[in-house]
DSSP file (Angstrom, degrees, kcal/mol; ACC not computed):
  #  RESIDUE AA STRUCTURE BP1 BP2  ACC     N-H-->O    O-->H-N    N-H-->O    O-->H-N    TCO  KAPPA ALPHA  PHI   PSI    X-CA   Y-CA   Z-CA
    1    1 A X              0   0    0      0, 0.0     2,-0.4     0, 0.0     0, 0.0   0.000 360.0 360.0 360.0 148.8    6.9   18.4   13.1
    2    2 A X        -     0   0    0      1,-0.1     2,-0.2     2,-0.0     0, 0.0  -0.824 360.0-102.2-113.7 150.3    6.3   14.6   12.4
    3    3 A X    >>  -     0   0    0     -2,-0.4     3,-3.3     1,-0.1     4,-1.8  -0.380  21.4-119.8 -45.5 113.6    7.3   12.2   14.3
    4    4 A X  H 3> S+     0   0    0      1,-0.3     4,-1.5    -2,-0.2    -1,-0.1   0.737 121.8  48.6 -60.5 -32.5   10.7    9.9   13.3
    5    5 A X  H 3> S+     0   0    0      2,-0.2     4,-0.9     3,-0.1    -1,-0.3   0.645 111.8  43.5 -78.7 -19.9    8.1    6.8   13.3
    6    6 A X  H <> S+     0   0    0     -3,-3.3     4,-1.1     2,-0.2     5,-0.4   0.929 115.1  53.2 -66.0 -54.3    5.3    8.8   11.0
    7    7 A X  H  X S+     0   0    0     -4,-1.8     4,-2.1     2,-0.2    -2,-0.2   0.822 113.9  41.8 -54.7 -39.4    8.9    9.9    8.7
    8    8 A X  H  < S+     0   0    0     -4,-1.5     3,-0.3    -5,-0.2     4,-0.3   0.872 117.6  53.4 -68.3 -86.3    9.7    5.8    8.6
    9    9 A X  H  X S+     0   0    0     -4,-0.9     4,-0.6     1,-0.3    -1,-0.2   0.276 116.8  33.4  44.7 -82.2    5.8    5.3    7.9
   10   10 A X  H >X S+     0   0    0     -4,-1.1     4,-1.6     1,-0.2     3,-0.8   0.897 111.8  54.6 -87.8 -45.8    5.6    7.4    5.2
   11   11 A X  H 3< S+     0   0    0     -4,-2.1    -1,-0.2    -5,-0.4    -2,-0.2   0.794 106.9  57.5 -50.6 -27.0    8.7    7.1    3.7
   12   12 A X  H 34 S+     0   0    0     -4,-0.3    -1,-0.2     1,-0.2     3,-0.2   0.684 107.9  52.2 -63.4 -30.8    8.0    2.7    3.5
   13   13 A X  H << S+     0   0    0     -3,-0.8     4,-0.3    -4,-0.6    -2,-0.2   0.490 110.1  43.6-103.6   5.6    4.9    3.6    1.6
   14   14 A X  S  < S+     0   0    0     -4,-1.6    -1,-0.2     2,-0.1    -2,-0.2   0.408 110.2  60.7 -72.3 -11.8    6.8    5.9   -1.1
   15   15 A X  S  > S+     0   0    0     -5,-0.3     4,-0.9    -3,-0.2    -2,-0.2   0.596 107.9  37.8-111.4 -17.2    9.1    3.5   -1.2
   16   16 A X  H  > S+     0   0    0      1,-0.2     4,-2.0     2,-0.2     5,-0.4   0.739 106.4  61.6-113.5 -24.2    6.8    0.9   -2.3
   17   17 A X  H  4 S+     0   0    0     -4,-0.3     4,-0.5     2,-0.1    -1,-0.2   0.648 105.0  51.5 -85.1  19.9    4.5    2.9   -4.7
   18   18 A X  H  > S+     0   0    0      3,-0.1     4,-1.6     2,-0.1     5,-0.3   0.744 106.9  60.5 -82.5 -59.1    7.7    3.6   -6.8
   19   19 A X  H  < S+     0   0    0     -4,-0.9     4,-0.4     1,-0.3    -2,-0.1   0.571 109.6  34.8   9.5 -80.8    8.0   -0.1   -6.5
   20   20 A X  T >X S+     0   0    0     -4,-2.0     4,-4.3     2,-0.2     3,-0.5   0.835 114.0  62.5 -54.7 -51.2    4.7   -0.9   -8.2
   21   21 A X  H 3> S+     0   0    0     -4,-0.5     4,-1.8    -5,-0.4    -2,-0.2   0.970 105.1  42.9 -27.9 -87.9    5.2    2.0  -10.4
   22   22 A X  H 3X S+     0   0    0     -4,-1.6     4,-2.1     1,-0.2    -1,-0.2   0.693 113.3  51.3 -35.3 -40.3    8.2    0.6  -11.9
   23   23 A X  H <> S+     0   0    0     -3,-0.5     4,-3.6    -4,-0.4    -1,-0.2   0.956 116.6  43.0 -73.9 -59.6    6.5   -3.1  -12.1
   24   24 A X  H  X S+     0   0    0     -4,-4.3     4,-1.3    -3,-0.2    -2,-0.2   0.750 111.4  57.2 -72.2 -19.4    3.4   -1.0  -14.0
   25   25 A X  H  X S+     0   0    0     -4,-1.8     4,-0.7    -5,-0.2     3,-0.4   0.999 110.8  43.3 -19.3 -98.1    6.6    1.0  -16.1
   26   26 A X  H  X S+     0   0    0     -4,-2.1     4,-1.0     1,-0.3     3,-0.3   0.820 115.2  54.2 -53.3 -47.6    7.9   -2.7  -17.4
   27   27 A X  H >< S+     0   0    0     -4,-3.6     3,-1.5     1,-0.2    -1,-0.3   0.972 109.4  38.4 -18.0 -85.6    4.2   -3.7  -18.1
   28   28 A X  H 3< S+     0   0    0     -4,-1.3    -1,-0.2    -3,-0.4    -2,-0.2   0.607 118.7  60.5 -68.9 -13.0    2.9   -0.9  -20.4
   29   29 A X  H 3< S+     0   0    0     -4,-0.7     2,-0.7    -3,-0.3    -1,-0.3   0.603  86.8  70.2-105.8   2.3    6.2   -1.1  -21.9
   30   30 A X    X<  -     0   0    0     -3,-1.5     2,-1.8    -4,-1.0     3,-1.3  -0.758  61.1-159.0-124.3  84.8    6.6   -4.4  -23.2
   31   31 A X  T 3  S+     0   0    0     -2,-0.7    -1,-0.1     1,-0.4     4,-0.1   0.031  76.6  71.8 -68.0  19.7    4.8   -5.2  -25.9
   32   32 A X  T 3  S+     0   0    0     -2,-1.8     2,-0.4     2,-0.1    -1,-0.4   0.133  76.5 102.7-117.1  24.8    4.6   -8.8  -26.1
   33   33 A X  S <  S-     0   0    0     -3,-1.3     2,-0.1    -6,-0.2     5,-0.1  -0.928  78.0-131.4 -74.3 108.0    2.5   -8.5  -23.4
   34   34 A X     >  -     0   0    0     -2,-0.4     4,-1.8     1,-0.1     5,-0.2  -0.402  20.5-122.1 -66.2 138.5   -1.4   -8.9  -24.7
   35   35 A X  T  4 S+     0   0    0      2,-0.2    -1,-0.1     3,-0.1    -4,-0.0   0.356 113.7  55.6 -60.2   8.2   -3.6   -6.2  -23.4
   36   36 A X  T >> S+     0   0    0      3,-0.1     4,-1.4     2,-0.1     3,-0.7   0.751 112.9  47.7-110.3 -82.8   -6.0   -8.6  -21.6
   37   37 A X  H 3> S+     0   0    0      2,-0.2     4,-0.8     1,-0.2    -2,-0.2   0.637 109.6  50.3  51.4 -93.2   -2.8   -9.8  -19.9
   38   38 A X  H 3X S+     0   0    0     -4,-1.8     4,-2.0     2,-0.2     5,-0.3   0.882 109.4  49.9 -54.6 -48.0   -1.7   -6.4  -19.1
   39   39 A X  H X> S+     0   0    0     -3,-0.7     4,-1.9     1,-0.3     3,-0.7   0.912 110.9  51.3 -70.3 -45.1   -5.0   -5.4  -17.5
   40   40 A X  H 3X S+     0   0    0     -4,-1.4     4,-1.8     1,-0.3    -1,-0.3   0.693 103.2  54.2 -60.9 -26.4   -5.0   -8.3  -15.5
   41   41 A X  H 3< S+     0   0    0     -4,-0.8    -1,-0.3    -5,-0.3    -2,-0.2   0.708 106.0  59.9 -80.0 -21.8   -1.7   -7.8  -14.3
   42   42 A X  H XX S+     0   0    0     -4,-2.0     4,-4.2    -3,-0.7     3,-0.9   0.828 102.9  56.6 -17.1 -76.9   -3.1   -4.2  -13.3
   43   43 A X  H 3< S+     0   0    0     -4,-1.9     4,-0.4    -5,-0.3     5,-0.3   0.945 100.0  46.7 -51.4 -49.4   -5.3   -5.6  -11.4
   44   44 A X  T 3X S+     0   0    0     -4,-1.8     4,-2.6     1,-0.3     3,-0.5   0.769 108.1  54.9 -79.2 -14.4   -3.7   -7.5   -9.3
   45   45 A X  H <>>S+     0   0    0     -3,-0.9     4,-2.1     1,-0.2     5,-0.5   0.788 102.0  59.3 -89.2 -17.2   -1.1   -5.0   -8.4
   46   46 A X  H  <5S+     0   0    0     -4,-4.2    -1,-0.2     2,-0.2    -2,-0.2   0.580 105.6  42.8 -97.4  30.0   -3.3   -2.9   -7.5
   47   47 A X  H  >5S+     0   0    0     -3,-0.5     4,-2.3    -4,-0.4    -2,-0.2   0.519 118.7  50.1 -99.3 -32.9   -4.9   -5.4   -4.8
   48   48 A X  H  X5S+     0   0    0     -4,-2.6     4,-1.6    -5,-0.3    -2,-0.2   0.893 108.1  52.8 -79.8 -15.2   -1.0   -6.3   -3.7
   49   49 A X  H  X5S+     0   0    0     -4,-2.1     4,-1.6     1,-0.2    -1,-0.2   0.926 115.5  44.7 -78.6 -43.7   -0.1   -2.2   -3.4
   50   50 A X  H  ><S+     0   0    0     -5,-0.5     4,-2.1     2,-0.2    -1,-0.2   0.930 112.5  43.0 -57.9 -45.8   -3.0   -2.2   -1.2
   51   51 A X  H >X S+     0   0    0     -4,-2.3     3,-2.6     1,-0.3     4,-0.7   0.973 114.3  56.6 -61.6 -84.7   -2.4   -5.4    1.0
   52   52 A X  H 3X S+     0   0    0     -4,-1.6     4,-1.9     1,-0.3    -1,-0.3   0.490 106.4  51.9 -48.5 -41.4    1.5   -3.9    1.0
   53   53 A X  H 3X S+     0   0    0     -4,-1.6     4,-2.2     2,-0.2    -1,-0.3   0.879 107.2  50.1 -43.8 -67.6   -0.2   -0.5    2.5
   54   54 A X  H XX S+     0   0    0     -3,-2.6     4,-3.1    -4,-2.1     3,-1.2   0.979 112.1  48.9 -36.4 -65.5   -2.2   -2.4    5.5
   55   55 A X  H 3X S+     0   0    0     -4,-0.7     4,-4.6     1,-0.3     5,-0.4   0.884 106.6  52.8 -67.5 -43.3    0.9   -4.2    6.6
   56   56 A X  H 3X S+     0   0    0     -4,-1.9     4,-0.9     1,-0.2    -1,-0.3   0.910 117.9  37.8 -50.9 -33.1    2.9   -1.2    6.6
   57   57 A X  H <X S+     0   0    0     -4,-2.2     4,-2.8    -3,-1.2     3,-0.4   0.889 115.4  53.2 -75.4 -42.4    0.3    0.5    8.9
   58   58 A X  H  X S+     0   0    0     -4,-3.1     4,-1.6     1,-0.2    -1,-0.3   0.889 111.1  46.8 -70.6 -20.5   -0.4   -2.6   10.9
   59   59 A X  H  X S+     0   0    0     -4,-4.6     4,-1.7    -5,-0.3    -2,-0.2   0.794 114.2  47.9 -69.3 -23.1    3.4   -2.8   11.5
   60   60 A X  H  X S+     0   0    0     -4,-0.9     4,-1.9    -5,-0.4     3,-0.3   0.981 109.8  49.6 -82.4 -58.7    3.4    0.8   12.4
   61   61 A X  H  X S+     0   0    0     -4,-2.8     4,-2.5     1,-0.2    -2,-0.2   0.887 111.7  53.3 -36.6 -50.2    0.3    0.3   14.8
   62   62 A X  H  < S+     0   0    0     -4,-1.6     4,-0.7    -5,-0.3     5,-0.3   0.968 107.4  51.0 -53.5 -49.4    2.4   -3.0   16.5
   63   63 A X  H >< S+     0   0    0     -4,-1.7     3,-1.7    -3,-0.3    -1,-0.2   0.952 113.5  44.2 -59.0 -48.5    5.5   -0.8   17.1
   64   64 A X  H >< S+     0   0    0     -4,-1.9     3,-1.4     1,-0.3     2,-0.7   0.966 109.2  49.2 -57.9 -78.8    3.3    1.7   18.9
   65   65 A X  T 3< S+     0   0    0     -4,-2.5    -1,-0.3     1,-0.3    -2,-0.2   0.352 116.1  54.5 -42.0  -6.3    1.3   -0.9   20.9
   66   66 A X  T <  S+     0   0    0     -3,-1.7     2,-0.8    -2,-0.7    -1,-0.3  -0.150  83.5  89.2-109.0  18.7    5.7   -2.3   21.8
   67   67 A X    X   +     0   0    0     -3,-1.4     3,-1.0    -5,-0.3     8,-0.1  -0.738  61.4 170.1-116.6  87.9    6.5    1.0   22.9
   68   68 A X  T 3  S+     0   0    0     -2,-0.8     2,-1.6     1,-0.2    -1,-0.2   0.996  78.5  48.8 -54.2 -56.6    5.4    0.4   27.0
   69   69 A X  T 3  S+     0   0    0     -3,-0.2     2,-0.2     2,-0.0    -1,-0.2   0.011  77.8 123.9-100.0  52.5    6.7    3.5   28.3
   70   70 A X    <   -     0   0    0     -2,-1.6     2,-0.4    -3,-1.0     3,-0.1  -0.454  66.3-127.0 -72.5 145.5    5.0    5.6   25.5
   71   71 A X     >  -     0   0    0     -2,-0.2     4,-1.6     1,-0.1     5,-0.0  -0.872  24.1-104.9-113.3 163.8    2.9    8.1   27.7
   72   72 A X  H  > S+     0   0    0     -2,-0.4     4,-2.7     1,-0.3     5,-0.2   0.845 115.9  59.9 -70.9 -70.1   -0.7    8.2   26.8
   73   73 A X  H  > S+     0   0    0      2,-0.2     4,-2.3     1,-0.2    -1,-0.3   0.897 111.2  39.7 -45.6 -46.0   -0.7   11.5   25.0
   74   74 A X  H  > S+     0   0    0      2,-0.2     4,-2.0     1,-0.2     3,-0.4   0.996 111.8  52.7 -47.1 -56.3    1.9   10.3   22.3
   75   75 A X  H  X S+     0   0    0     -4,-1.6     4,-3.0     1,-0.3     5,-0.3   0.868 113.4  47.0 -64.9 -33.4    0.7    7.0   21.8
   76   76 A X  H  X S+     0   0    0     -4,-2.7     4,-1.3     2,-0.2    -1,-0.3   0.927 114.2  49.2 -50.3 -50.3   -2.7    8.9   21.2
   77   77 A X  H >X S+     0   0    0     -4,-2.3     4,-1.9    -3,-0.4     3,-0.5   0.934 106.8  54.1 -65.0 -49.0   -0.9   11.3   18.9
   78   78 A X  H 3X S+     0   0    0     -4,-2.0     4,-1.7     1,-0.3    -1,-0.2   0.844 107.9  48.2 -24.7 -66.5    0.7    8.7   16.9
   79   79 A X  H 3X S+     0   0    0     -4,-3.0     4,-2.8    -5,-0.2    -1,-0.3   0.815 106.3  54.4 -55.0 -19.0   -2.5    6.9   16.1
   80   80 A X  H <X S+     0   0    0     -4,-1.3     4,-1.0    -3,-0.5    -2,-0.2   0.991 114.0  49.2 -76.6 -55.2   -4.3   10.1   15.1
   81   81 A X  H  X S+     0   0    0     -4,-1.9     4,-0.8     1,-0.3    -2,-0.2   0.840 111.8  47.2 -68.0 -38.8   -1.0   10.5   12.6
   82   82 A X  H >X S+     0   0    0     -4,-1.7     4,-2.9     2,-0.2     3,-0.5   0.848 105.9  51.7 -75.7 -38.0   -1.2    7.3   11.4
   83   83 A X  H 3X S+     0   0    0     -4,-2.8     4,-1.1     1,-0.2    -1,-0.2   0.542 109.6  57.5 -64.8   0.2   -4.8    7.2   10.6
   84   84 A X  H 3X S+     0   0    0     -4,-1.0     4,-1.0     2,-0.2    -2,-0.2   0.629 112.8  37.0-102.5 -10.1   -4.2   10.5    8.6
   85   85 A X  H <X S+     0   0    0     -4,-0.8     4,-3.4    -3,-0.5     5,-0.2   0.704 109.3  62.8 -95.6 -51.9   -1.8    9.1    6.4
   86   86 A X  H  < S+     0   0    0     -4,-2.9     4,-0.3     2,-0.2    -2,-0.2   0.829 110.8  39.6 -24.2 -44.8   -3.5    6.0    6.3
   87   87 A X  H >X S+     0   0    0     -4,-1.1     3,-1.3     2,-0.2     4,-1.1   0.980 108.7  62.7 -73.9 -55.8   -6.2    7.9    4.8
   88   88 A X  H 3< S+     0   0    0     -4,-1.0    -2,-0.2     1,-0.3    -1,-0.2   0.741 118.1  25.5  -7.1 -54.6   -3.6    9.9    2.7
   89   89 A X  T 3< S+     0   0    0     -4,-3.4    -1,-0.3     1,-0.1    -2,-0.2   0.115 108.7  59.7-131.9  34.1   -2.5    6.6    1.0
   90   90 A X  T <4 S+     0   0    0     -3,-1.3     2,-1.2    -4,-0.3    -2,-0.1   0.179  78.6  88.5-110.3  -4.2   -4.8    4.2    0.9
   91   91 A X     <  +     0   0    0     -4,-1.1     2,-0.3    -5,-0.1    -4,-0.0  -0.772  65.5 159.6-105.1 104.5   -7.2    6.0   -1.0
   92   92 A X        -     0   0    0     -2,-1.2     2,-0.3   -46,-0.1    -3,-0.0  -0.982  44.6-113.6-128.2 140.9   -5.8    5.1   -4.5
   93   93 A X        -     0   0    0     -2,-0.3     2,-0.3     1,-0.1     3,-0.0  -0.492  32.7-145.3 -74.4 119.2   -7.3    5.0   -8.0
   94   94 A X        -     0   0    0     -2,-0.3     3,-0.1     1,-0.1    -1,-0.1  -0.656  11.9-131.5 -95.9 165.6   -7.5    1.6   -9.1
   95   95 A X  S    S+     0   0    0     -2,-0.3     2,-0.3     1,-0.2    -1,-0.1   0.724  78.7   7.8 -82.7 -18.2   -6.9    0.9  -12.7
   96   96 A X  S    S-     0   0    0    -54,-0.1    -1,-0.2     1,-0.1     5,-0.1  -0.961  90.5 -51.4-165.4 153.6  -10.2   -1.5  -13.3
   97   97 A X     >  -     0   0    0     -2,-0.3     4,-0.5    -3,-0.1    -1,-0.1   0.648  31.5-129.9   9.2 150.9  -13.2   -2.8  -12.0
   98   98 A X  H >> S+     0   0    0      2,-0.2     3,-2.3     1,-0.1     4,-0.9   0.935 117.0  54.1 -87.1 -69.2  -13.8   -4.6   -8.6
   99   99 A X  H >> S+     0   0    0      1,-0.2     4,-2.1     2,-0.2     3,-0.9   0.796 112.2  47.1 -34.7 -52.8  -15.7   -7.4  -10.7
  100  100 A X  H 3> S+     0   0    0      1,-0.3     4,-4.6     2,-0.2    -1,-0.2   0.812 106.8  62.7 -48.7 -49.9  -12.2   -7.6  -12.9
  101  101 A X  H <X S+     0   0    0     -3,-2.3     4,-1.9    -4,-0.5    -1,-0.3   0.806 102.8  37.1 -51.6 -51.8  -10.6   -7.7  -10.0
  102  102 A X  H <X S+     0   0    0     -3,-0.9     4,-1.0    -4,-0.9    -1,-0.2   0.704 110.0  64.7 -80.4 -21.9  -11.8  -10.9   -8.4
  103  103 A X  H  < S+     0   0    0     -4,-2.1     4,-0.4    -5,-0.3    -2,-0.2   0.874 109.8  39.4 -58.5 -45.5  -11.8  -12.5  -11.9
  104  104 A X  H >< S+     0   0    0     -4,-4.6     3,-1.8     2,-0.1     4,-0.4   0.998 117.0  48.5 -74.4 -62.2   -7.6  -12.0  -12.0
  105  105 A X  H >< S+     0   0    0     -4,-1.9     3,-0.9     1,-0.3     5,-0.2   0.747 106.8  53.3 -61.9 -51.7   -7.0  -12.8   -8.5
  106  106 A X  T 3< S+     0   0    0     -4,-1.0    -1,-0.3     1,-0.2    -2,-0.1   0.572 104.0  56.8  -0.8 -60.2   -8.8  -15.7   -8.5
  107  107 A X  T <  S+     0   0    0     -3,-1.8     2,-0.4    -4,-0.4    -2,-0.2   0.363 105.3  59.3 -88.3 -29.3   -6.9  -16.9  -11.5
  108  108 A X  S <  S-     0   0    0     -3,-0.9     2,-0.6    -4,-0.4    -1,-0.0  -0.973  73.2-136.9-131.7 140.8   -3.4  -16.6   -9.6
  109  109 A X              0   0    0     -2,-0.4    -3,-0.1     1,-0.1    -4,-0.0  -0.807 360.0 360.0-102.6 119.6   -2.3  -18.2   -6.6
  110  110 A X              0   0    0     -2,-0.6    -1,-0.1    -5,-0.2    -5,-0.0   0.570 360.0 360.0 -52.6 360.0   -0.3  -15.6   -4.3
């Protein structure tokens, strides 16, 4: 059974790749959008879906590390769950090139 703090976890990081989804949806669909453009715009969500990924897990990590009277064996289980989803979702296909990557980002100020 998972834990009501993995269920929040996981459920913040579905919640944000429909997010992106939807962003990468309105993209591909809008055709006054150049494909050089497009691809860059690719790119770069898929460095911010990643960033957005960390923070949930480093927020998840914080909450655990604010829980004092956690006994030793949760707070152990908890991390174990959290690096397994971590792995679970963070390993994502990106849509282009690393090189590509630093060329769009680069290019736009966060």
């Amino acid at each position: 059974m998972m834990s009501p703090r993995l269920m929040s976890v996981l459920g913040s990081t579905v919640a944000v790749e429909r997010i992106f989804w939807k962003f990468r949806e309105l993209i591909d669909g809008d055709s006054a959008i150049s494909p050089e453009v497009r691809e860059t715009l690719h790119v770069i969500l898929d460095a911010k879906l990643l960033s957005a990924k960390d923070k949930i897990m480093s927020d998840a990590r914080a909450a655990i590390d604010a829980t004092p009277d956690l006994p030793q064996a949760a707070r152990d289980r908890a991390y174990r769950s959290l690096e397994f989803a971590m792995k679970m979702f963070m390993t994502s296909e990106p849509r282009a090139g690393s090189g590509n990557l630093n060329r769009a980002i680069s290019g736009v100020s966060a």
